[in-house]
C-alpha positions as CSV (number, residue, x, y, z in Angstrom):
1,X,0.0,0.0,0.0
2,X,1.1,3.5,-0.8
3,X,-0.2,6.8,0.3
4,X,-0.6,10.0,-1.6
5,X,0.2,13.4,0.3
6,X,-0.4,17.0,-0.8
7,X,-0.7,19.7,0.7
8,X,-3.3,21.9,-1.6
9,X,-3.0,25.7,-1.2
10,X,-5.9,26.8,-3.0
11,X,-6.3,30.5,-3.7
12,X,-7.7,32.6,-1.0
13,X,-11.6,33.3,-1.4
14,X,-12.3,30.5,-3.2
15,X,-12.2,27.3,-0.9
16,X,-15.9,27.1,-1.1
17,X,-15.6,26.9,-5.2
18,X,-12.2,24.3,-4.6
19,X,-14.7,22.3,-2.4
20,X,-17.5,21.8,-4.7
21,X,-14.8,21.0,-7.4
22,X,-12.9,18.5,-5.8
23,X,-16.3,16.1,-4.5
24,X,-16.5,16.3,-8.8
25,X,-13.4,15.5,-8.8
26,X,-13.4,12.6,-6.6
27,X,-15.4,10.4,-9.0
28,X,-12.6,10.2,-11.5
29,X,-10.2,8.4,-9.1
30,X,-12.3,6.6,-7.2
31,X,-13.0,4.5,-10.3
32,X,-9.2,3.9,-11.3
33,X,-7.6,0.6,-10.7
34,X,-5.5,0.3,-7.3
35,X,-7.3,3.1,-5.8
36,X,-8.1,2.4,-2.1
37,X,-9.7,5.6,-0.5
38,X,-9.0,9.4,-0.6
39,X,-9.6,11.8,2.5
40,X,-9.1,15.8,2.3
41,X,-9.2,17.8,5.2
42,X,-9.1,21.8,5.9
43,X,-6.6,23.1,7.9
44,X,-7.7,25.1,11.3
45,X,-5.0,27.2,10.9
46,X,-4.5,28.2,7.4
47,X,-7.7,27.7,6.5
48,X,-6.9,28.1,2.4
49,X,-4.8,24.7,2.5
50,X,-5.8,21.1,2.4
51,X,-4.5,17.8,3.2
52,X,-5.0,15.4,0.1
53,X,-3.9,11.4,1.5
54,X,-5.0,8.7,-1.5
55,X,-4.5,5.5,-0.7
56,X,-3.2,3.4,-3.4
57,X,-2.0,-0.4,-4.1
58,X,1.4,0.7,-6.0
59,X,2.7,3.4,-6.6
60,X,2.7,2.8,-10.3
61,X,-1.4,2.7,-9.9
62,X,-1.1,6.8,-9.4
63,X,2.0,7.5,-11.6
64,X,1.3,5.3,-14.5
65,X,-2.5,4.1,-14.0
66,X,-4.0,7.3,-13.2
67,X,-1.9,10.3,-14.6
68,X,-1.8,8.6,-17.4
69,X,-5.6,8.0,-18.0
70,X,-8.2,9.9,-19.8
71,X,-9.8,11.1,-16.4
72,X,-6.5,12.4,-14.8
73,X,-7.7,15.0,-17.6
74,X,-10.7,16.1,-16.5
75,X,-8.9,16.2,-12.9
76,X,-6.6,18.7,-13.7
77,X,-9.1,20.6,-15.5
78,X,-10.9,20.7,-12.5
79,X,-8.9,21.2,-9.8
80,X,-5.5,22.4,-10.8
81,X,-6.3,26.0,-11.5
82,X,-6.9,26.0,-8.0
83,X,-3.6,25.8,-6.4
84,X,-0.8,29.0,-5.8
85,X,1.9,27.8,-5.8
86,X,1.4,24.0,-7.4
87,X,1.4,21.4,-4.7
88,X,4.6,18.9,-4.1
89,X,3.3,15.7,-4.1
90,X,4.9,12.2,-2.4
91,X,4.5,8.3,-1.9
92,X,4.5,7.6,1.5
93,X,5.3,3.6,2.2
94,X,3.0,2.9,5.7
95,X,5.7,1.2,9.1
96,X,4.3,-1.3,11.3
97,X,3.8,0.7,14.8
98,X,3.3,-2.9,16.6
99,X,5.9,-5.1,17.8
100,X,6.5,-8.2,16.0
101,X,5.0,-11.1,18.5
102,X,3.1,-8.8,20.7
């Protein structure tokens, strides 16, 4: 399993438009092979960023199933005006918190 994370800083004053946009949005990779889940979340503090986590099964699912596809498209179209500056984006690989043989 792989994990997704971006931090989206969406132009101030228009959260509410980058919100309707992105439940669109979420149709498109929700139906994309090796896709798991996606969660975004507002920050409290800076309330003009989001947290974007996607779970995925491979890495390759996002950089070559997805990115690659006819809906990554209609993502960007969607979404990608949105951001100032453009968002870094990593693969995080999940660690095992318990102790083996506990």
């Amino acid at each position: 399993m792989i994990i997704e994370h971006a931090i989206l800083p969406v132009r101030p004053g228009h959260e509410a438009e980058f919100e309707a946009a992105i439940r669109r949005a979420r149709r498109l990779i929700a139906v994309q092979p090796g896709f798991r889940r996606m969660m975004v979340s507002r920050s409290a503090e800076t309330p003009n960023e989001y947290l974007l986590l996607v779970e995925w099964a491979t890495i390759d699912a996002h950089t070559k199933g997805f990115r690659l596809s006819p809906e990554y498209n209609e993502w960007k179209a969607l979404l990608h005006h949105f951001y100032e500056p453009f968002p870094v984006v990593e693969h995080f690989v999940p660690i095992e918190l318990e102790e083996s043989g506990q």
